[in-house]
N, C-alpha and C positions, 0 to 999 in steps of 0.2 A: 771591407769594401762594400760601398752599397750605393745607387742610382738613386736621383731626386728627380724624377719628370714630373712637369705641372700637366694637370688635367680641366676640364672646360667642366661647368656647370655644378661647380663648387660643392655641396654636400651634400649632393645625390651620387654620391659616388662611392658612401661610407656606407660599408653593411650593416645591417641592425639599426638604421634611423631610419624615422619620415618627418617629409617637415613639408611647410603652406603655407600661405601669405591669404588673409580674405580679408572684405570689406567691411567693416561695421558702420561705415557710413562718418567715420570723425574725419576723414579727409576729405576733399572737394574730388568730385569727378570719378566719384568708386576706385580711388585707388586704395589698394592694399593697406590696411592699419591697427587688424591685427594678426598672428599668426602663431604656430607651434613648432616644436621639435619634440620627436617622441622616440622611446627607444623600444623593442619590438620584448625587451624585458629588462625588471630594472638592472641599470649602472652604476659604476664609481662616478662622483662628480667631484674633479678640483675647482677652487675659484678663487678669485684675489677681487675687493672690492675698491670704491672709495674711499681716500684719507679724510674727506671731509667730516665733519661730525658729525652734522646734518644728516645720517644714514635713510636713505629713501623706504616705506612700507614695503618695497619687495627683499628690500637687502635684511632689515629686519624677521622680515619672515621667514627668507632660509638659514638665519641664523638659529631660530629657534628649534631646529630639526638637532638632534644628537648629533655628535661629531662621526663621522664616518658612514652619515648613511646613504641610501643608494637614493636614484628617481629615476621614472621611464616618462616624464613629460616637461617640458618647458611652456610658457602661455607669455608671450609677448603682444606688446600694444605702445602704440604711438599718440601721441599728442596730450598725454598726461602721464606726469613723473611719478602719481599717485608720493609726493614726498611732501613732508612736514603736512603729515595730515594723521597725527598721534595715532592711539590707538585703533581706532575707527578704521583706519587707512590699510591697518593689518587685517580686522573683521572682514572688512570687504574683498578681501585676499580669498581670504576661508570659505565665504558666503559664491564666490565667484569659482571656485573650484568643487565646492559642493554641487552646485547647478553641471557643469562639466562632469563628475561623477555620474548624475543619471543619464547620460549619454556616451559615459566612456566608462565603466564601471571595473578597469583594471588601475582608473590611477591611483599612483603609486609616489607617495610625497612629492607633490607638484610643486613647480619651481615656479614664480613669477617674476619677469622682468620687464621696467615700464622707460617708456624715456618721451618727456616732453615740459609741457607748461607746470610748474610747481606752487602747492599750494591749493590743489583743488580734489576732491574725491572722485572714485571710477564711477562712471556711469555704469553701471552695472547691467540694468537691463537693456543697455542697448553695447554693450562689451558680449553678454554671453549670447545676444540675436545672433551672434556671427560662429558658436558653436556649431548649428545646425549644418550650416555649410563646411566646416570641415570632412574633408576626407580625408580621414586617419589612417590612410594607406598610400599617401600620395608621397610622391618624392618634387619637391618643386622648391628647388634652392632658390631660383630665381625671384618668384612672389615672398618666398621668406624673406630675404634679402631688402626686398621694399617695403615691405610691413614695416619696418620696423625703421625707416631715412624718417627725418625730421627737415632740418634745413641741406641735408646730404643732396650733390649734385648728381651725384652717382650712386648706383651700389657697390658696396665693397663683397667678392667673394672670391676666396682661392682655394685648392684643392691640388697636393701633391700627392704622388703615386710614388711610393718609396718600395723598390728593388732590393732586397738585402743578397749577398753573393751564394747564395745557395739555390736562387732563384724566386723564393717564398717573398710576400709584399705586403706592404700594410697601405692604407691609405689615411692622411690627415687634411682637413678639409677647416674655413671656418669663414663667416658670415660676423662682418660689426657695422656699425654705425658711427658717424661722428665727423662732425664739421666746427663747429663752435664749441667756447669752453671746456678748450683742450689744452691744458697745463702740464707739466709735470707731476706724475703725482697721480696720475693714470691718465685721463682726458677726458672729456663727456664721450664717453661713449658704451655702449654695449658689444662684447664680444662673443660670440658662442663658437666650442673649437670644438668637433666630433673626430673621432678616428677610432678606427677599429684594430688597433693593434692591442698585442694581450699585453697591455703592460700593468704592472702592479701597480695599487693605487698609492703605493711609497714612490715611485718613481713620478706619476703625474703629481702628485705636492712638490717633490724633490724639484721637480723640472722646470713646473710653470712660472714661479716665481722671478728666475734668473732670465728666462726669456722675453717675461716683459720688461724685467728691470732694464736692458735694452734696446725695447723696441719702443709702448704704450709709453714706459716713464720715461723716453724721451725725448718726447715729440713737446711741441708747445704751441700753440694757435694767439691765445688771447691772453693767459696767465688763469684763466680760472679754473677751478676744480669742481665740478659735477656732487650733486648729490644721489645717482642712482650709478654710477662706474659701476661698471662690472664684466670680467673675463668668466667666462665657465668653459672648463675642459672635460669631456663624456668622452668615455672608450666603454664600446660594447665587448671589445674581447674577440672577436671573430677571428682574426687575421693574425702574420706572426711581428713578429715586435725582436728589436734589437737596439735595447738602449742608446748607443752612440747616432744609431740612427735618426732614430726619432727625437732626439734632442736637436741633432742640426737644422730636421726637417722645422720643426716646433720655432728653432730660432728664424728659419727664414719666411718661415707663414708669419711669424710676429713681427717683423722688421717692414714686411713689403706691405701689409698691412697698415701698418701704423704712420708708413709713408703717404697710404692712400688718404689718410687723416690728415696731415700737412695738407698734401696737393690740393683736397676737399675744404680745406680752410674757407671759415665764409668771405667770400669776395677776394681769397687770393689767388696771386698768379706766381707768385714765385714759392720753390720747395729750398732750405736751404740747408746744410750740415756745418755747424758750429763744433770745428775740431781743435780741441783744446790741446796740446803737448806739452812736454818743458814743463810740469807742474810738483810742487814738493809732492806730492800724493796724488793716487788717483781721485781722491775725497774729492779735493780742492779742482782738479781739469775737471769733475762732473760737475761741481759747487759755479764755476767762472762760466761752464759752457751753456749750461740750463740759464745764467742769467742773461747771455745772450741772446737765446730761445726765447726768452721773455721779456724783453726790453720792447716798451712801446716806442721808443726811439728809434733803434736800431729797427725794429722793422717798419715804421715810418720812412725809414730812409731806405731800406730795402724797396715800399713801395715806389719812391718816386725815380731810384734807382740812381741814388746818389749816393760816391764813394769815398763817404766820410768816415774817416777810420777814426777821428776822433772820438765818436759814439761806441765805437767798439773797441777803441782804450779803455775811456773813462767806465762804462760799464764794467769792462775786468779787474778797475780799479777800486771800484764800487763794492765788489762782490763780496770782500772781506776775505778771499786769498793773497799768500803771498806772491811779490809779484813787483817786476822792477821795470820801470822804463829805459834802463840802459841796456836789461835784455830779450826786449821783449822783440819778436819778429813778428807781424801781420803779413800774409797773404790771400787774394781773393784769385781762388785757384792757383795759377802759376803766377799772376803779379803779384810783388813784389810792391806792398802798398807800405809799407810802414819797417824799419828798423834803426837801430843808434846813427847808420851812417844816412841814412834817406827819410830825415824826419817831417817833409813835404814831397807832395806831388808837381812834377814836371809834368809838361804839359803831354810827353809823349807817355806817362807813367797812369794819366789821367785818364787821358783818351783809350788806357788800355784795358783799364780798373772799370769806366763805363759802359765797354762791348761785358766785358763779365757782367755786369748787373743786370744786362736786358735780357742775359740766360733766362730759360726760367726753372734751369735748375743749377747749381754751382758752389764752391767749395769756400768758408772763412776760414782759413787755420792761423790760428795762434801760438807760436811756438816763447811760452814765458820761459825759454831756456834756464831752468832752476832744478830739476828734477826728473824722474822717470814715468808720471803720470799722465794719464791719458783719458780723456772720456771725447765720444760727439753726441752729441743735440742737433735735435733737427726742429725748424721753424719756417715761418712764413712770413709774410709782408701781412701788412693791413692798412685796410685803403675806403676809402668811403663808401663801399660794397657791403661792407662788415659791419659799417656805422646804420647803414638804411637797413639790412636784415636783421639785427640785434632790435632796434630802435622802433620797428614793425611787428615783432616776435608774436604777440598776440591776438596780433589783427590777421 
């Protein structure tokens, strides 16, 4: 048995980290754009990156550390992805962390993670201007948190206090990014997850994976895949740790997060869950439900908030599972939009189908009555919001 309470002020709450958000001046108005995470000695770090191929110069660089080693620092920055900038893009990694060494002189294979315009090099000496002003004792989840938004409306940050029945607690805590070019497949986003529970570093690989498979590789915004994704999980070890525990807490930090990426969609207003059932395989209900996730149709028509099931037929028809129109069931939430015996809308069926779609949160389930498979996806509308911030991006 064990207790999940959420806590305020996200990962100022985990023992053995500090973290900051400061200004280097690449955003308008001294807001926050770059910041860190540090551990107070080094850690285990899990991570899961991009599928793209395109791998960004910081993903590159923690790949070149041996397998299994520890870090007591993160250095994040905004508005350059530091990606497809070859070899160079990595030097200036090294060259940028060197400089940070004469001012922090315990680091310990420092991580980089960047997220913004791609295709261009870090400004370097006006990247590390903003060392000075760190205070590497500080706990300020909140400026971390901004540092590091792009087209984000919000900040994302959550923090659970986890009870185990003996009374002993651990806390996990985590801070991402991400609004735009968020695909299945992880999302454009950056995650960083802290807890101080003692848990083995078999267990945080063991763990993380399954947790984003569904939450981050859920979600779908646009269809595109990011060249810098990335989740990183740190545990100092302070605290007590009870596997069953921290796997639930981990799925539900990953799940409500990853929803905050929906809702933060650029320019959307509606969050939706594509629940796929009835399918030969779970393959195939993840395979049909992700393509509704990603249909620039179907969320086209999510925007204008028209309940055309046509589009979210033919898209399941599309997808290359199997899959019959004589048993296919659609509903949007509890109406009853689509089956063999109600192959059109009546006008009282219509009128019900379009109070669901001005939710701005609500339910497609798909029952392809074939199977025992099961997956949901979760997406968003897109609407000319999406078109004018995309369209702007580097203006």
């Amino acid at each position: 048995m064990f207790t999940i309470l959420p806590l305020k002020n996200g990962l100022d709450n985990v023992a053995g980290f500090f973290c900051q958000g400061v200004s280097a001046g690449f955003k308008p108005n001294g807001k926050e754009d770059v910041a860190f995470i540090r551990s107070d000695e080094p850690c285990d770090v899990s991570a899961v990156f991009t599928t793209n191929v395109f791998q960004a110069a910081p993903i590159k660089h923690f790949l070149r550390y041996p397998k299994g080693f520890q870090t007591n620092f993160i250095l994040m920055n905004a508005k350059n992805a530091n990606a497809m900038t070859g070899e160079k893009g990595i030097e200036d990694i090294d060259t940028l962390f060197g400089k940070l060494k004469s001012i922090f002189p315990t680091l310990h294979n420092p991580i980089m993670s960047s997220t913004g315009v791609i295709g261009y090099r870090l400004n370097i000496e006006k990247l590390s201007s903003a060392f000075s002003t760190f205070d590497f004792n500080a706990k300020n989840s909140h400026s971390t948190a901004s540092a590091i938004m792009t087209t984000d409306s919000f900040k994302k940050e959550l923090c659970f206090k986890v009870i185990l029945e003996d009374g002993s607690f651990f806390h996990i805590a985590a801070i991402c990014k991400g609004a735009g070019m968020i695909n299945p497949a992880m999302a454009t986003m950056l995650c960083f997850i802290l807890t101080d529970a003692n848990i083995p570093k078999v267990d945080m690989d063991a763990l993380l994976l399954p947790a984003i498979e569904n939450s981050f590789n859920a979600v779908s915004v646009d269809g595109d895949t990011s060249t810098n994704d990335t989740v990183l999980l740190l545990s100092s070890k302070k605290a007590s740790y009870e596997k069953e525990a921290f796997n639930e807490a981990l799925k539900m930090l990953t799940k409500e997060l990853s929803l905050m990426l929906v809702k933060d969609g650029e320019g959307a207003t509606k969050v939706v869950a594509f629940e796929v059932s009835g399918a030969k395989s779970s393959a195939e209900a993840e395979k049909a439900a992700k393509a509704l996730s990603n249909s620039l149709l179907v969320k086209t028509a999510l925007f204008g908030e028209d309940p055309n099931w046509g589009r979210i037929a033919s898209t399941i028809g599309a997808s290359g599972i199997t899959c019959n129109e004589e048993t296919l069931v659609i509903h949007y939430d509890d109406v009853l939009i689509y089956s063999k015996e109600q192959r059109s809308l009546d006008a009282e069926a219509e009128k019900k189908a379009a109070a669901v779609m001005k939710k701005e949160s609500f339910k497609i389930h798909c029952d392809l009555g074939l199977g025992e498979g099961s997956f949901t996806a979760y997406g968003c509308d897109l609407g000319h919001e999406y078109v004018k911030i995309n369209a702007d991006y580097r203006t």
